[in-house]
Every structure is written in structure tokens, then in C-alpha cells.
N, C-alpha and C positions, 0 to 999 in steps of 0.2 A: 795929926793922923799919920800911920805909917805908910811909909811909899807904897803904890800899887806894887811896885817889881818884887817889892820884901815878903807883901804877903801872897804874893803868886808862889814866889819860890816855898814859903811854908807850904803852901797847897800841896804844891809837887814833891815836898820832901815827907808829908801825910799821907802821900800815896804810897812809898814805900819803905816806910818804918813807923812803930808807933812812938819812938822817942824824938820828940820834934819840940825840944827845947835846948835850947843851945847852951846852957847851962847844966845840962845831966853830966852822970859820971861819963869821961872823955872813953875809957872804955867801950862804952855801950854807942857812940855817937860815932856819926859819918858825915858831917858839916864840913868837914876837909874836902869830903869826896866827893860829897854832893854837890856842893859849891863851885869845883872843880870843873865837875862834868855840867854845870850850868853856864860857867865862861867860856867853856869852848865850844864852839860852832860845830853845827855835826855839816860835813862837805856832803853830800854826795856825789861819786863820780859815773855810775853806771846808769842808763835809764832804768827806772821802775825805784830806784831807791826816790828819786824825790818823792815817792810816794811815802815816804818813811819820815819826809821831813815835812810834808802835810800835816800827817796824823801828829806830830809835833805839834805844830803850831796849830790844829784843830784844840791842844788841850787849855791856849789861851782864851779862848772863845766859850768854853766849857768853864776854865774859870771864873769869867767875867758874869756867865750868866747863873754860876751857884752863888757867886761873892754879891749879885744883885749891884755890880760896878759898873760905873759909865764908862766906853773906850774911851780912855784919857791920850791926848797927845805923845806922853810919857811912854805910853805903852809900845807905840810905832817903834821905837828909839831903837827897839832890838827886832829887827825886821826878819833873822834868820833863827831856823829853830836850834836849839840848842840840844849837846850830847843829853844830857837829862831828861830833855823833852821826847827825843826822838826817841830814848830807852825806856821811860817810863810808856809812851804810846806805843812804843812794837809787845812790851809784857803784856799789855792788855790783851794785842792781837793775838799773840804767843797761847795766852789763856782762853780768849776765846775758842780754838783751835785744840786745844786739849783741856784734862783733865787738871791742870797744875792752877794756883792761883797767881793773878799780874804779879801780885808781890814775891810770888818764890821763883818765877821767872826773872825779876830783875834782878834778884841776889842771884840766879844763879847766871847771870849775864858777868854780874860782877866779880862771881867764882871764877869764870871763865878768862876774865880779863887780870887775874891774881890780886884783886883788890877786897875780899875778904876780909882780911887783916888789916886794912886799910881805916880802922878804925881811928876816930879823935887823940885815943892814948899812945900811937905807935910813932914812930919816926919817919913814917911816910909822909913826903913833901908835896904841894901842889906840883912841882916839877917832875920828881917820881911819877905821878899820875898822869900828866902832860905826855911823857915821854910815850907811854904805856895807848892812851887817846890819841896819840898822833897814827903810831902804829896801826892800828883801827881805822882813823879817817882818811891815811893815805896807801892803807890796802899793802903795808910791807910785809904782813903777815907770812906766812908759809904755806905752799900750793894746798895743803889739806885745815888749814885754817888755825892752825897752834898759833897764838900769838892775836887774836880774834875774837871775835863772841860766839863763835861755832866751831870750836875746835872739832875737827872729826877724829875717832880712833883708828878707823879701817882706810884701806887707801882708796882713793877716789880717783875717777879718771876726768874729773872735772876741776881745773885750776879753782880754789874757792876765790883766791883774787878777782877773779874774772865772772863770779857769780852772783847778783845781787842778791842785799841782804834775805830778804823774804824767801827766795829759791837755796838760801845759804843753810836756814833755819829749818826747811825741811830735810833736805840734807842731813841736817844735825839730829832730827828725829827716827832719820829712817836709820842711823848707824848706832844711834843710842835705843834701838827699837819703842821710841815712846808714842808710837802713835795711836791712841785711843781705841 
């Protein structure tokens, strides 16, 4: 039988693409990125993002009870939620909140982050992407969010460093006028 963590990760990588064979043309595939963003810990440093690593680790629980799986010991092992987890749970929230679907939120999280291209067939390294996610989790971004998953266009009189993610997000709606 395949490890619970193997088929968790398929779950979550079924959330936001439909080619969820590791085998498809390398092209069409993001198992570099995804996997990527699965090993690395999402930090939070500001209060109100743990709230972002809840809704993370709420989508283990959600797994366990579609997959009809017992919480295996196994499972503990990785006790902090992970960059994937936490991106795939905020697209949901993202979506619930507007008009857009979890999934065109997360790509466009990943637009954001210049991982697009980031496909199986490119030359983009797990370290490439490391470097890219550290940036992100240790908030070196730029006061108005370039280098971020809210880049804003317009200037802000609000450090986005200093703004957690959720209040970061709106931000990003009201300058990209997308609000419903």
C-alpha cells in the first residue's frame, strides 16, 4: 500500500492541476514545484497568519476524512503546515471571497511568485524555487510586495512586510480593482 504522505500529496497536487501523473509530458507538469513547495515549511512571522497555517493543516483532516484513512502515527511526523498546504488553503479562501476559482488563484499566486514557467520541462531547480520561497517566508520582499504573492502596482503607505498575509490580499484586490 502506498504511504499516507504520497497519497496526501496527490490529493493536494488534484487540487490544483488536473495532470496529476508523474509521468505526463514534463511540459505540462509542476511535480518540481509542487513538491518543492510541499518540503518547505510555510513560517509565519506576524500574528493572524497562523491563521494561514491552520487552514493548512485543517486540509490534512479533510484528507483523511475523503481518503476514509485512519490518523496513522506517520501522519504526526510532519507536524508544521507546509508552503502547499498553506497556498492551496488561502486559494480556497481567495475564492471564496471572489468571483475567481481556488485553482486560478493558486496559479495565480504562482504568477506572482514567477513560477509559471516553472514547469517539469524547464531548467528550474528545487533551489531556484527555494531561493524564490525563502523570500516569501522571511518577508524580504519590497515595501509594496514585488517579490511576494501580492505584488501591488500602485504605492501603498502600508509596508506589505509588516502586513499580514490575509490583510496583504486585500490590499491586492483593491489595487488590482477585483473586488466582486
Amino acid at each position: 500500500m502506498e504511504p499516507l504522505e504520497n497519497l496526501y500529496f496527490t490529493w493536494l497536487c488534484a487540487k490544483v492541476t488536473l495532470i496529476n501523473k508523474p509521468n505526463s509530458t514534463p511540459s505540462l507538469t509542476y511535480w518540481t514545484l509542487l513538491k518543492t513547495l510541499h518540503e518547505t515549511e510555510f513560517v509565519w512571522l506576524l500574528s493572524g497568519d497562523d491563521n494561514r497555517a491552520e487552514d493548512g493543516l485543517e486540509l490534512r483532516m479533510q484528507f483523511l476524512f475523503e481518503a476514509d484513512a485512519p490518523d496513522h502515527p506517520e501522519w504526526r511526523r510532519f507536524p508544521n503546515c507546509s508552503m502547499l498546504e498553506m497556498l492551496i488553503a488561502f486559494s480556497r479562501r481567495a475564492a471564496f471571497t471572489t468571483e475567481d476559482s481556488a485553482e486560478d488563484w493558486f496559479w495565480e499566486f504562482m504568477e506572482n511568485l514567477g513560477f509559471t514557467e516553472c514547469n517539469d520541462g524547464s531548467n528550474i531547480t528545487p533551489e531556484d524555487i527555494d531561493e524564490v520561497l525563502q523570500t516569501v517566508i522571511w518577508r524580504t520582499y519590497d515595501h509594496r510586495g514585488n517579490g511576494g504573492l501580492f505584488p501591488l502596482q500602485h504605492n501603498t503607505s502600508k509596508d506589505q512586510r509588516e502586513v499580514e498575509i490575509w490583510y496583504q490580499f486585500c490590499d491586492y484586490l483593491v489595487d488590482r480593482d477585483r473586488l466582486p
